[in-house]
Each structure stands twice: as C-alpha cells, then as structure tokens.
C-alpha atoms as an extended CHARMM CRD file, in Angstrom:
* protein
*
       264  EXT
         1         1  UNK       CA             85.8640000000       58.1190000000       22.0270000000  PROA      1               0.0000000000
         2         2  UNK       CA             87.9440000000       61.4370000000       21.3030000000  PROA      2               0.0000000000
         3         3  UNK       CA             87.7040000000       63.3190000000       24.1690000000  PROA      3               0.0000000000
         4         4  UNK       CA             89.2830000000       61.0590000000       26.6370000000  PROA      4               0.0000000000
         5         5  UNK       CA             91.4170000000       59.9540000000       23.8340000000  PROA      5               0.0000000000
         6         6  UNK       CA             92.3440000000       63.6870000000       23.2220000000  PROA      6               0.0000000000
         7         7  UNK       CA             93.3820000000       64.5130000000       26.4630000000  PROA      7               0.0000000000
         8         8  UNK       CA             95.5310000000       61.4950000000       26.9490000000  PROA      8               0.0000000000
         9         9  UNK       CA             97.4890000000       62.2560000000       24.1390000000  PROA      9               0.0000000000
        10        10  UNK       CA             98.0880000000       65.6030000000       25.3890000000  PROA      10              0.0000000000
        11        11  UNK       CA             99.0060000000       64.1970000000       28.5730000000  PROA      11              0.0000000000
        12        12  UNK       CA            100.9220000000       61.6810000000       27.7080000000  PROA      12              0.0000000000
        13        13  UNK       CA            102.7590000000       63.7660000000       24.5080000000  PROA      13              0.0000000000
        14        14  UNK       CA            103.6300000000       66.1460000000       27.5550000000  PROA      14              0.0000000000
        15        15  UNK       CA            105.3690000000       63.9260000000       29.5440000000  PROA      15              0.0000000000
        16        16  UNK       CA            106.9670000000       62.5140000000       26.7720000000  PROA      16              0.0000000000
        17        17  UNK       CA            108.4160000000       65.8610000000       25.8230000000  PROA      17              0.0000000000
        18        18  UNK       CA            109.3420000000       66.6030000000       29.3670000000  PROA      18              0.0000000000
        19        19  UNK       CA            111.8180000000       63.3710000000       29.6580000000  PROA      19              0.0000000000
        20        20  UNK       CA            109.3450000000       61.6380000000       32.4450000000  PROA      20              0.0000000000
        21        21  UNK       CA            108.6860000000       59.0560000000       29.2180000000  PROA      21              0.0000000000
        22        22  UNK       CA            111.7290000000       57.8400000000       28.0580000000  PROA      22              0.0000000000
        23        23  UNK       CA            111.2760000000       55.1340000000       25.3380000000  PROA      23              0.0000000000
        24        24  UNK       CA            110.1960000000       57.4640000000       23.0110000000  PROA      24              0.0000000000
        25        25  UNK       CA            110.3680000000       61.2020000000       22.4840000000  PROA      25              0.0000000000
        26        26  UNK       CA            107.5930000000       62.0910000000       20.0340000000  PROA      26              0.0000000000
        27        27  UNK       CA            107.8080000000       64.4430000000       17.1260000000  PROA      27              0.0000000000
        28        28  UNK       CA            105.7540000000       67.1500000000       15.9840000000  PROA      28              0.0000000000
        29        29  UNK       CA            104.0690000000       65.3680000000       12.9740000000  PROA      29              0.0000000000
        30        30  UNK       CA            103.6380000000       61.7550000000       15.4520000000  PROA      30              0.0000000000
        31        31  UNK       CA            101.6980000000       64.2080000000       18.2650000000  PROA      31              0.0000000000
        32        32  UNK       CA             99.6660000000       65.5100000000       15.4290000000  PROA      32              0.0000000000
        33        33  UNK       CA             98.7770000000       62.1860000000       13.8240000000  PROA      33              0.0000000000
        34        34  UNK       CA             98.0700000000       60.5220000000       17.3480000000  PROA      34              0.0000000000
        35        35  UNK       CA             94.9650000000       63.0950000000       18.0620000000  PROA      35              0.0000000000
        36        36  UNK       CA             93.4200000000       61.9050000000       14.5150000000  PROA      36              0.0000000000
        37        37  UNK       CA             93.1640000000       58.7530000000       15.8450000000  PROA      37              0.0000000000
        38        38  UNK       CA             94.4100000000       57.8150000000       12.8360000000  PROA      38              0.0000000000
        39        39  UNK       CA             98.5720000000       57.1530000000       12.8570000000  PROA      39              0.0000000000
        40        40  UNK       CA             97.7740000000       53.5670000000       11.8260000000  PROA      40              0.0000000000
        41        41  UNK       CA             96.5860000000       54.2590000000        8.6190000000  PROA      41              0.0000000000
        42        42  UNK       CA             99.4120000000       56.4600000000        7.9690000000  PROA      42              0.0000000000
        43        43  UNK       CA            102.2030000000       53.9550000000        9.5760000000  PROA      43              0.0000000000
        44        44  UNK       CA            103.0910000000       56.6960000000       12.4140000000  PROA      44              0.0000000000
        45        45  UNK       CA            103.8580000000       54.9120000000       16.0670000000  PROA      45              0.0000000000
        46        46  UNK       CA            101.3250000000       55.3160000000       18.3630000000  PROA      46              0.0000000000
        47        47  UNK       CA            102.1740000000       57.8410000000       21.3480000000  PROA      47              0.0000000000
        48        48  UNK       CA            100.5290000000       54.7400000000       23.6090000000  PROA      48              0.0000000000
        49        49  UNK       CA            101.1270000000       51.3250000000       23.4650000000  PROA      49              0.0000000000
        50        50  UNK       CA             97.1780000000       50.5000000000       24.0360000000  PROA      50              0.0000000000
        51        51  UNK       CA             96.3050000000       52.7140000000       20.8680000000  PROA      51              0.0000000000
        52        52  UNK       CA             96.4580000000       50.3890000000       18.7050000000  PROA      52              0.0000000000
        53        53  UNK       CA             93.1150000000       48.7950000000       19.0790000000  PROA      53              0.0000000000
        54        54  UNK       CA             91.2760000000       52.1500000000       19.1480000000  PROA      54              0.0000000000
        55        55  UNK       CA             92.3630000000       51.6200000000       15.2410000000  PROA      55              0.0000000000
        56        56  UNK       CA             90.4430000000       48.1990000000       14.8200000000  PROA      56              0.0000000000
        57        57  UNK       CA             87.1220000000       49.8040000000       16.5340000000  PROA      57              0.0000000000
        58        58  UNK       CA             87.6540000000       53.3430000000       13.7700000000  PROA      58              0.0000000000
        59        59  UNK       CA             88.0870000000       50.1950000000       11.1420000000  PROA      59              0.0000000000
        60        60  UNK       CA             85.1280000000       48.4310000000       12.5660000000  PROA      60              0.0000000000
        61        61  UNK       CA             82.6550000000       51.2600000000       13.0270000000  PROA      61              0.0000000000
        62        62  UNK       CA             83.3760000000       52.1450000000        9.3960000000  PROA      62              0.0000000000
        63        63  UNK       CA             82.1080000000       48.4750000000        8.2140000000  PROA      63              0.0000000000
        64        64  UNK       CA             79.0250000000       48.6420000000       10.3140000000  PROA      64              0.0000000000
        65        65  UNK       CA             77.9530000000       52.0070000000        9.1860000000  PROA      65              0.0000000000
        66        66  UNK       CA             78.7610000000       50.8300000000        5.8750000000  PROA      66              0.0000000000
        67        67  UNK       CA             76.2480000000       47.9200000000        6.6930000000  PROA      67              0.0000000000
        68        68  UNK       CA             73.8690000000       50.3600000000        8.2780000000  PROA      68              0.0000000000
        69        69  UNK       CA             73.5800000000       52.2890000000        5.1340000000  PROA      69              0.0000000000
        70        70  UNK       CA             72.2820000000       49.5990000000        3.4270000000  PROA      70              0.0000000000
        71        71  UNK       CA             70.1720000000       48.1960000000        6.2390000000  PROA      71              0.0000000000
        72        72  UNK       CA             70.5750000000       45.9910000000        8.8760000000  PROA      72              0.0000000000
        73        73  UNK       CA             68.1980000000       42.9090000000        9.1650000000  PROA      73              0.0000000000
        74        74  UNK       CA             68.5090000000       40.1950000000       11.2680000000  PROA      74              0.0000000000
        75        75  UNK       CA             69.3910000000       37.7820000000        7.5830000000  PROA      75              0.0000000000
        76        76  UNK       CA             71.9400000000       39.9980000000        6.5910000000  PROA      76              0.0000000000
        77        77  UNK       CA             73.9130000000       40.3220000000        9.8690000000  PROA      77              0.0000000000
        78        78  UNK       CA             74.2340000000       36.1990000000        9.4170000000  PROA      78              0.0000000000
        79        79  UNK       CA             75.4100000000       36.7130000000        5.8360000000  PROA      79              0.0000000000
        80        80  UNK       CA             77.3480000000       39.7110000000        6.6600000000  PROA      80              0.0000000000
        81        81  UNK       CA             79.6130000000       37.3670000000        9.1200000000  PROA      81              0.0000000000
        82        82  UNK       CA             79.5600000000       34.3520000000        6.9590000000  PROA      82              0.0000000000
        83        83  UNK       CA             81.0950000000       36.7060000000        4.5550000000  PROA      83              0.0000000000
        84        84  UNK       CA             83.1210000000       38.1860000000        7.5610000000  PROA      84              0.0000000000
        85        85  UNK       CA             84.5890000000       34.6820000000        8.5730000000  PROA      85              0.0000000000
        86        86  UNK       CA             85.0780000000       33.4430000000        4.5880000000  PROA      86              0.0000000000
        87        87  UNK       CA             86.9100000000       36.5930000000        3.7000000000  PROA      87              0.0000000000
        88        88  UNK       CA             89.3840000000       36.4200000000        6.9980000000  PROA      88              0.0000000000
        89        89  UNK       CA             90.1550000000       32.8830000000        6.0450000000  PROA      89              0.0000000000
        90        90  UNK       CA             91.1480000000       33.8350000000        2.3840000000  PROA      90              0.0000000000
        91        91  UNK       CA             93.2870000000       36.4200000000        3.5360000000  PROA      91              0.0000000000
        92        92  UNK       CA             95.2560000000       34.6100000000        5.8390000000  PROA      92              0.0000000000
        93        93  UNK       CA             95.4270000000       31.2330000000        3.8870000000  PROA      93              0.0000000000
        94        94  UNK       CA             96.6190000000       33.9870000000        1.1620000000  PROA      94              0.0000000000
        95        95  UNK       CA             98.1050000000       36.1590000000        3.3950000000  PROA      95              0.0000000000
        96        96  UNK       CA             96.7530000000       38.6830000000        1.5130000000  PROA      96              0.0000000000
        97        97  UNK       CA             97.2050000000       42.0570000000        3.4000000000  PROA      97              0.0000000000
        98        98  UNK       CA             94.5370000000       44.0340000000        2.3790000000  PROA      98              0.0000000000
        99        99  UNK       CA             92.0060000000       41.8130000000        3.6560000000  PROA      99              0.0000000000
       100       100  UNK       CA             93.7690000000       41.4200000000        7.2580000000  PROA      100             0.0000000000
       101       101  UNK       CA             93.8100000000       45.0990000000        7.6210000000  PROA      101             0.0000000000
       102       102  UNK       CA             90.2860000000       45.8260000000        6.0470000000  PROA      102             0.0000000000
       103       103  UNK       CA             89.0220000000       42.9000000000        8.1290000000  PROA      103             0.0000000000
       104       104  UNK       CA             90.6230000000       43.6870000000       11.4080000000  PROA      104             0.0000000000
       105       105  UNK       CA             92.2980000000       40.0790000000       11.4520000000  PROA      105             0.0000000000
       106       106  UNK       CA             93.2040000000       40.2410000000       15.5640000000  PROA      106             0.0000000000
       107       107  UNK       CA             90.0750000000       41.9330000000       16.7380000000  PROA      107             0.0000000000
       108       108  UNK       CA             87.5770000000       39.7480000000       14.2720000000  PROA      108             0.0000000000
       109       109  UNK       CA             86.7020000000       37.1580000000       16.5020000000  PROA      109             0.0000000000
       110       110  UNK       CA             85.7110000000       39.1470000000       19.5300000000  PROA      110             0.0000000000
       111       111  UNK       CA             83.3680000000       41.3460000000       17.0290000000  PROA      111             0.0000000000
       112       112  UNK       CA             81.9930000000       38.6150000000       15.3150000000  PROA      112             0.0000000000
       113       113  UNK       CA             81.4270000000       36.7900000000       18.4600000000  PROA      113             0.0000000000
       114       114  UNK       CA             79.7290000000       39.6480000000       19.5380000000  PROA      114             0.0000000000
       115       115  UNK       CA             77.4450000000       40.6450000000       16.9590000000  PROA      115             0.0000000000
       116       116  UNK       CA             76.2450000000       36.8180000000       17.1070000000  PROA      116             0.0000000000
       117       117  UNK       CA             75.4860000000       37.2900000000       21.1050000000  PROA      117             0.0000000000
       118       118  UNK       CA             73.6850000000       40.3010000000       20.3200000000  PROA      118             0.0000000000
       119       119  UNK       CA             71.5140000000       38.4460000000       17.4900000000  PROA      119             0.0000000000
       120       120  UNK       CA             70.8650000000       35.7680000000       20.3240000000  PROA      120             0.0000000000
       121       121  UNK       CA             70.0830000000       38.7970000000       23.0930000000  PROA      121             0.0000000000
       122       122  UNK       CA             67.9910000000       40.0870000000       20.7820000000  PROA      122             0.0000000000
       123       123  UNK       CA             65.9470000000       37.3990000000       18.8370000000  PROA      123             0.0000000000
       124       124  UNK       CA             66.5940000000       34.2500000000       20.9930000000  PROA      124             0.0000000000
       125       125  UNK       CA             68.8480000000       31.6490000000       20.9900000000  PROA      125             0.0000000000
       126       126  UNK       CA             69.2530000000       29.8200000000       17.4620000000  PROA      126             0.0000000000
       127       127  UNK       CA             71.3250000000       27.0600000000       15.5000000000  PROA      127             0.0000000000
       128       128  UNK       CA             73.2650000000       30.0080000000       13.5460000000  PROA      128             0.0000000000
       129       129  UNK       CA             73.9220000000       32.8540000000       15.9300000000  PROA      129             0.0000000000
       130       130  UNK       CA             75.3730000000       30.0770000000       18.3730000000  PROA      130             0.0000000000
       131       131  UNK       CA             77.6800000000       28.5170000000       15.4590000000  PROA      131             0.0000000000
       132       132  UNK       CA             78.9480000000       32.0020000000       14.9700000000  PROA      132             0.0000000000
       133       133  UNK       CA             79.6780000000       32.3110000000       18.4910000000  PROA      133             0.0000000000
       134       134  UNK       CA             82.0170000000       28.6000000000       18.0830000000  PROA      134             0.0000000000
       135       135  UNK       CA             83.4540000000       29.6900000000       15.2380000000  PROA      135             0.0000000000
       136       136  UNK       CA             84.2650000000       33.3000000000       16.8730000000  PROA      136             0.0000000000
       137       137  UNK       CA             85.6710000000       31.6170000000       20.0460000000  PROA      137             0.0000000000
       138       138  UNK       CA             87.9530000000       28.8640000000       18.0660000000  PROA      138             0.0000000000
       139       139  UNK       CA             89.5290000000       31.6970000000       15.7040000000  PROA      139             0.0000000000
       140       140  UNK       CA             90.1960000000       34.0990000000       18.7200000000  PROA      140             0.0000000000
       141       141  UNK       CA             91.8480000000       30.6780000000       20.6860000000  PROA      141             0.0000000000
       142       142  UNK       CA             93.7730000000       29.7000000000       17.2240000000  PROA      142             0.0000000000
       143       143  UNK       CA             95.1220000000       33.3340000000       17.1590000000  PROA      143             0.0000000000
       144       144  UNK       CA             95.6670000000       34.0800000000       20.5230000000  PROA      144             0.0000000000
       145       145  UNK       CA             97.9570000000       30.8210000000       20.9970000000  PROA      145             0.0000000000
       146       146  UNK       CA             99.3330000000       31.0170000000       17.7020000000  PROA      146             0.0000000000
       147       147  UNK       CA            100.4630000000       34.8210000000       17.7720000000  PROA      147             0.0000000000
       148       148  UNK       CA            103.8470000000       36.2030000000       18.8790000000  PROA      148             0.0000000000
       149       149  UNK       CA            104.1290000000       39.8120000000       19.0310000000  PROA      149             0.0000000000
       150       150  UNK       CA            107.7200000000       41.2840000000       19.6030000000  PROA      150             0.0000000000
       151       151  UNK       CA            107.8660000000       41.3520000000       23.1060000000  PROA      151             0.0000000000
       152       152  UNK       CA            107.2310000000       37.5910000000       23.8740000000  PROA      152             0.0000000000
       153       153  UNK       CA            109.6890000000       36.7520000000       21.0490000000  PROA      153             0.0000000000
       154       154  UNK       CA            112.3050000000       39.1170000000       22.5660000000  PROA      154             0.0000000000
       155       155  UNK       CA            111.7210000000       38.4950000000       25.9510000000  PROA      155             0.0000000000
       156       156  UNK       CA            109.8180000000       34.8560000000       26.0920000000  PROA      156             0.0000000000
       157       157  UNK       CA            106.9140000000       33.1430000000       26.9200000000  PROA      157             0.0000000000
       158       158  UNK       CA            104.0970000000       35.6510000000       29.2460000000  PROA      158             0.0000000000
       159       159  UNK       CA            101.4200000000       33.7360000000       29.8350000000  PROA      159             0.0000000000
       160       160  UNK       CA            100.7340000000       29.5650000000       29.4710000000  PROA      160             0.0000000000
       161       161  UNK       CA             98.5470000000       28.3780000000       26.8830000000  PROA      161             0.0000000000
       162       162  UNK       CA             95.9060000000       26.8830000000       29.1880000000  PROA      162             0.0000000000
       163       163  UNK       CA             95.9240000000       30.8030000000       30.9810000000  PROA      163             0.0000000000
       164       164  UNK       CA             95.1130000000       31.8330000000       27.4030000000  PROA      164             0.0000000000
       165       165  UNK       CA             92.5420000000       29.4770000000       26.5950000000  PROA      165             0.0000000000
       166       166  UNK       CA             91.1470000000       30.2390000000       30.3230000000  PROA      166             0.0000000000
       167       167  UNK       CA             90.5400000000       34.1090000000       30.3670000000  PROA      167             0.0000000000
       168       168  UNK       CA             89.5350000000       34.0610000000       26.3880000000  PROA      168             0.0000000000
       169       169  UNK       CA             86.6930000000       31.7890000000       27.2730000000  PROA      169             0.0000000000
       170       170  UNK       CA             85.6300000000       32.6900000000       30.4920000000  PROA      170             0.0000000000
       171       171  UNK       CA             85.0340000000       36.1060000000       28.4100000000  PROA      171             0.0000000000
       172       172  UNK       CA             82.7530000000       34.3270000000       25.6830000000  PROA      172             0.0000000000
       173       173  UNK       CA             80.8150000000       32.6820000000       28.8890000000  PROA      173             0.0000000000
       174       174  UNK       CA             80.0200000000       36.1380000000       30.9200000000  PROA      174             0.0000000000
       175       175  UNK       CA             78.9430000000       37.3260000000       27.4420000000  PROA      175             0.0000000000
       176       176  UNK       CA             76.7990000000       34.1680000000       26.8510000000  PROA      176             0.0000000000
       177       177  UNK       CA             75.2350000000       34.6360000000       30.2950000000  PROA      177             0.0000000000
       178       178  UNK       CA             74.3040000000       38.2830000000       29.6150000000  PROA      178             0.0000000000
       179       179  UNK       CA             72.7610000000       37.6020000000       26.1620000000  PROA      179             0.0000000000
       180       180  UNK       CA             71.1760000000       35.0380000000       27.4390000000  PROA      180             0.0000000000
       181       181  UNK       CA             69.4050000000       37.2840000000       30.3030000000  PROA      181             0.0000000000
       182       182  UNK       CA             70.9440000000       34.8130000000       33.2410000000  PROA      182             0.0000000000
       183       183  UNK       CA             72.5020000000       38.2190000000       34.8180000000  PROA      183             0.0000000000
       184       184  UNK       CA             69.2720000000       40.3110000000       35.0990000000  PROA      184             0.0000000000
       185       185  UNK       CA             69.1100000000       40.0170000000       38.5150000000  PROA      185             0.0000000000
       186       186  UNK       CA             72.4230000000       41.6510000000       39.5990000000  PROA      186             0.0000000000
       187       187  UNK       CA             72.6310000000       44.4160000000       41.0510000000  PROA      187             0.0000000000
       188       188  UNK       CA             74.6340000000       46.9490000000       37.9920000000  PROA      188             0.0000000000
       189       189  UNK       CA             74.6560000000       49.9300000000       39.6420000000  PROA      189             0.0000000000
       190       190  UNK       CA             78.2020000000       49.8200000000       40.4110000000  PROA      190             0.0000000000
       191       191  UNK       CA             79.0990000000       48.4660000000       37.3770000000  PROA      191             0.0000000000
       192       192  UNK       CA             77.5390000000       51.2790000000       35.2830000000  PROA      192             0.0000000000
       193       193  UNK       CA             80.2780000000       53.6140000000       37.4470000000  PROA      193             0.0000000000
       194       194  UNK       CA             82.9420000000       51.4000000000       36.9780000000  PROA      194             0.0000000000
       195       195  UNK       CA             82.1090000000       51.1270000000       33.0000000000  PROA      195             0.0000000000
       196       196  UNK       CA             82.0300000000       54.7750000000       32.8010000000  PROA      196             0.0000000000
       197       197  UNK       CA             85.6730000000       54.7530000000       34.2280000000  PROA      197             0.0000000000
       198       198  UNK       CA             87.0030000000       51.3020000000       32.2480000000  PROA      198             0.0000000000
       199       199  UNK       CA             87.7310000000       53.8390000000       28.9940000000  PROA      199             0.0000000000
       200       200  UNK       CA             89.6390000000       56.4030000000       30.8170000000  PROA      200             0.0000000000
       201       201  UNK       CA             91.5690000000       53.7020000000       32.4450000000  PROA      201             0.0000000000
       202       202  UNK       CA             92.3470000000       51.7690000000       29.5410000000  PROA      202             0.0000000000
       203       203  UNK       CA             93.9790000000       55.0440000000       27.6100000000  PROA      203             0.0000000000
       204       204  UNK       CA             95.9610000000       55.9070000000       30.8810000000  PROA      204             0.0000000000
       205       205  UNK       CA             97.1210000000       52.8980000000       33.1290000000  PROA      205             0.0000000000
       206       206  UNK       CA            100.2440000000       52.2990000000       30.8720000000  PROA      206             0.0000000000
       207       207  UNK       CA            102.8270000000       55.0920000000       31.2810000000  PROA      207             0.0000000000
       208       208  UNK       CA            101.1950000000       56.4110000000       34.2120000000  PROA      208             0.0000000000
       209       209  UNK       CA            100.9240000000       53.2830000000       36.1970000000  PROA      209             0.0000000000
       210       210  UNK       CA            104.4530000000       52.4720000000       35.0000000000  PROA      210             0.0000000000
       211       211  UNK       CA            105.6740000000       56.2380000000       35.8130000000  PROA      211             0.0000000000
       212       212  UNK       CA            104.0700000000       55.3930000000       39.3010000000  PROA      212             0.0000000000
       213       213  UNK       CA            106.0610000000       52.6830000000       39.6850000000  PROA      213             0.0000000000
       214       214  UNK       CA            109.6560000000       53.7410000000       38.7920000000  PROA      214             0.0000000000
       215       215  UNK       CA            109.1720000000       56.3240000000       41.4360000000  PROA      215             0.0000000000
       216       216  UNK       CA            107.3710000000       55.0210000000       44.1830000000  PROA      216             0.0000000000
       217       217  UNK       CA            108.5900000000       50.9680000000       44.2970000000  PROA      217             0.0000000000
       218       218  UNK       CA            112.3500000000       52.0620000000       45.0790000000  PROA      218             0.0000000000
       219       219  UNK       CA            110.8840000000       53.4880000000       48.0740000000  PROA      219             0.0000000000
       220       220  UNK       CA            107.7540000000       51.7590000000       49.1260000000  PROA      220             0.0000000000
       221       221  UNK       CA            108.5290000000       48.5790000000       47.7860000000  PROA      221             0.0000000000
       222       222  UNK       CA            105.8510000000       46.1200000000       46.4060000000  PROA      222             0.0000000000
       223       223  UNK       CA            103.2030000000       45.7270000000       48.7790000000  PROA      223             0.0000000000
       224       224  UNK       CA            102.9120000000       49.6860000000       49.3870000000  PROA      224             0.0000000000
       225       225  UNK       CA            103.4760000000       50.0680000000       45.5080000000  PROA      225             0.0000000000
       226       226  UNK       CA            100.6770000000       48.2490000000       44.0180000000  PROA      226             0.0000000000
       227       227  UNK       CA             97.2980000000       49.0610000000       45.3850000000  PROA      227             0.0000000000
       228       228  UNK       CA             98.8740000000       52.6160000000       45.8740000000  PROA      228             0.0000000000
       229       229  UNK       CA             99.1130000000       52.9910000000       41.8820000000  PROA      229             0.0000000000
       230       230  UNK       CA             96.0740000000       51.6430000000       41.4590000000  PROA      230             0.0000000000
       231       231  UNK       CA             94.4260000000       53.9830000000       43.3420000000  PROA      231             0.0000000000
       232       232  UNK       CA             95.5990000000       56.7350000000       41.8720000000  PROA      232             0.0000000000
       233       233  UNK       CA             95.5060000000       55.6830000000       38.2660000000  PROA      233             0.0000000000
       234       234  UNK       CA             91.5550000000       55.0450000000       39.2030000000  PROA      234             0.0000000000
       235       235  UNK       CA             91.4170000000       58.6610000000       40.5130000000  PROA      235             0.0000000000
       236       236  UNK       CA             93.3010000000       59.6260000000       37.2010000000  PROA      236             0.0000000000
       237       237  UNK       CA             90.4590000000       57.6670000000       35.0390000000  PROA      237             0.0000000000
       238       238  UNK       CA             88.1890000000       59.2440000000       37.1630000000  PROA      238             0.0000000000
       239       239  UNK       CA             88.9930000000       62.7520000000       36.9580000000  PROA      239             0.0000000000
       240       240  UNK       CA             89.2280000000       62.5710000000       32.7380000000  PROA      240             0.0000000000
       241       241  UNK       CA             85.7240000000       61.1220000000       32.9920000000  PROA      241             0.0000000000
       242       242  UNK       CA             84.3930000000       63.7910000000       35.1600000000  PROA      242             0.0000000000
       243       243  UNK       CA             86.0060000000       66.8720000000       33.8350000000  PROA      243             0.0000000000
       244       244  UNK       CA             86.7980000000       65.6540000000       30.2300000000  PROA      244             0.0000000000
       245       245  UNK       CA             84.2760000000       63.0060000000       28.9710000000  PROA      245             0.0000000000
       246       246  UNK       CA             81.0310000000       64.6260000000       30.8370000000  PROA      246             0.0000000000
       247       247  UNK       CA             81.1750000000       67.7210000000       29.8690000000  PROA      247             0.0000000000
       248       248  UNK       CA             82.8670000000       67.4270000000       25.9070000000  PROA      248             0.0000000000
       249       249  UNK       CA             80.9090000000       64.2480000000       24.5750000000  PROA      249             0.0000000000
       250       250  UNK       CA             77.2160000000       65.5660000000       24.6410000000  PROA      250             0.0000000000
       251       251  UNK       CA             79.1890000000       68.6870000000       23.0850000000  PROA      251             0.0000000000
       252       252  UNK       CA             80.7190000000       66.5180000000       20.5870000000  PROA      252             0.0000000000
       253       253  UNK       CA             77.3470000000       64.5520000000       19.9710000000  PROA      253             0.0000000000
       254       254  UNK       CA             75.3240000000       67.7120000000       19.7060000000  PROA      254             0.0000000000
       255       255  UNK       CA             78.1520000000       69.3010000000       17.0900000000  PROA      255             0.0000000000
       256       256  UNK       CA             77.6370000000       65.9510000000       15.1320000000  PROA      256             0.0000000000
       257       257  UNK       CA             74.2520000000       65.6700000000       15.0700000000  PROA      257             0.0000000000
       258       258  UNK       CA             73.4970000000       69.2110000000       13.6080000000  PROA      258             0.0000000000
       259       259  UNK       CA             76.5620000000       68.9670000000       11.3880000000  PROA      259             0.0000000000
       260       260  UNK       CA             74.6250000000       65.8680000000        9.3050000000  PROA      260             0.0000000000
       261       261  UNK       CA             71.5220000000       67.6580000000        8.8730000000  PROA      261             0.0000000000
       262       262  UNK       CA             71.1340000000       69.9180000000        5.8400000000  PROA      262             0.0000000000
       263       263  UNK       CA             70.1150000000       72.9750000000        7.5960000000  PROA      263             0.0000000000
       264       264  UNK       CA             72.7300000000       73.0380000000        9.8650000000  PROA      264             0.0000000000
C-alpha cells in the first residue's frame, strides 16, 4: 500500500503548498503524519479526502494478523465473525467508542461479508458462511441508509435510497458469483491491468480530477471536460503504477521479509 500512497501524498502535499489546492493548506506536522498512514489514530486531517479508509484496512490487517498468530481454521473464522457481528452490535446499541473504532464500524460489513465469501470460495457453499453473508449485506444497507456524513447534511440528499440499496447489493452479487466460480470463464486479462491501476486511481482521482476540472470545464465545457479528465487521471494512475508501485513494492516486500527473520 505505501508506495503509491507515499507518492500521492507528496504530490498532493505539493500542490497543496503551491495554492493549486485551496481548501486546505497543510502543515508541517499534518504532511508528516499523512505518510505514516497513520493521522487517524492521532486525530490529524487527512491530506486526501479518500484516506480515510486506508485507516480501516491498517485497523483491519492488524485484527487478522492478530487472528493469524493464533491460527486460522475454517471454525474459528465463523466464531471470529460471530464475535465480530456481537461485539459491533454492543458498541453501537452502547455507543461505546472504543469498540466502533477497534471494530471498524463503517467498513465491517463489507469485511465480514467478505471473509464469509471467501469461506464459501474456498470450502463450498454452507448454511453459516451464507448467513454471514445476510447478515453482512443487511448491516452495510442499515448503515449506508441510515448514515449522514457532513456533506449530505450541509448540502442535502446525494443519492436515493433505492440507488443505495442498488449498487450495495449488486456488489454482494458479483462477489457471490465469483466465490461461487460462475465467472471462471471470463476472459480477466484486462481486468488484472485495470486492478493493477484501481489503487493508484483511487489515491489520485480526487484533487486531480477536480484540479482538471476547474481549469479545463470553463473552457471546454462538459462534454470535452469529462472523458478528457478521465483520461488523464487514468494515465496519472498509470504512470504511479509503472514507475512507483513496480519498481518500490518487491523492494519494500524484500526489505520486510529479511527484516522478520533473525539473521537479518
């Protein structure tokens, strides 16, 4: 995750600094935080507005190599998100912090839901595995219609309800499909090159597509606009995949790797 991550910070702190970002002109101590990773544990702003659930997948991989440690069996991944689903009930019938944060309350759902279809991939459909994914789907709907973040509440209603309901569950089915092997027979070459890109994309599309915008729309005007930014926020993705993530992250996993050996 960090070397794509890296260099977006870095891009995006420079623009910031330069003016070309205007809603929010970082500080020293906010740039430094943001390459950790790890501003949400200390309550710093994120640099990007997406960042913030690069912090539930850090909080996540912590719990499963936690799990890993003590072993990973195909009982105690069912027990594991029984206790998962139990725990994230108590702590928002009790609205007890600690768990919502430990627990990664918004981003539950889609990681329970997926551990469950990977249980199925792996071992065959069952009565349990498919209850999990029910119970992961009605939790992410419940939240998903039930949550208001500030920008709906200050500038109203984005999307309908039945939109909501619509994309969340047409993103349980593809999953359901693929665990349950009824996509084999595509064709994922392509998608393995647009995969490799969806990362990159993700950390840059925000300010850069928006950056695009401000400057090209008054000029080009919509039609021109749009499938012009896109393009070049896909050649943007594209160039941080080829130049940062391909070279640094077999670097990075190498460096890793020797540092948790003794004799390194």
């Amino acid at each position: 995750m960090y070397p794509a991550y890296w260099a977006s910070v870095i891009v995006l702190g420079a623009l910031a600094l330069a003016g070309w970002i205007t809603d929010h002109r970082p500080t020293l101590s906010e740039l430094l935080a943001n390459l950790t990773m790890l501003q949400h544990g200390m309550k710093i702003r994120d640099l990007e507005i997406v960042y913030w659930t690069l912090w539930q997948e850090l909080v996540f991989y912590v719990m499963i190599g936690c799990f890993a440690a003590v072993g990973i069996t195909y009982r105690r991944c069912l027990g594991f998100m029984a206790g998962w689903v139990f725990l994230l009930l108590v702590g928002e019938r009790l609205d007890i912090s600690v768990l919502k944060v430990v627990l990664v309350q918004f981003s539950a759902p889609y990681f329970i839901g997926g551990m469950a279809l990977f249980l199925i991939y792996r071992f065959g459909g069952s009565l349990l595995p498919w209850l999990f994914v029910g119970v992961a789907w009605t939790i992410g709907l419940i939240q998903a219609l039930g949550e208001r973040p500030p920008a709906v509440v200050r500038f109203g209603e984005a999307l309908g309800s039945a939109l909501v309901v619509g994309v969340i569950s047409l993103i349980f089915l593809v999953m359901i499909l693929v665990a349950m092997g009824k996509l084999e027979g595509l064709d994922w070459k392509w998608f393995t090159v647009l995969g490799a890109l969806t990362y990159p994309l993700y950390l840059f599309h925000h300010h850069v597509g928006f950056l695009l915008i401000q400057w090209l729309h008054p000029v080009l005007g919509n039609r021109v606009t749009l499938p012009l930014v896109v393009g070049v926020v896909l050649g943007v993705a594209w160039l941080v995949y080829r130049l940062v993530e391909v070279p640094l992250q077999p670097r990075l996993k190498s460096a890793l790797a020797r540092s948790l050996r003794a004799d390194a």
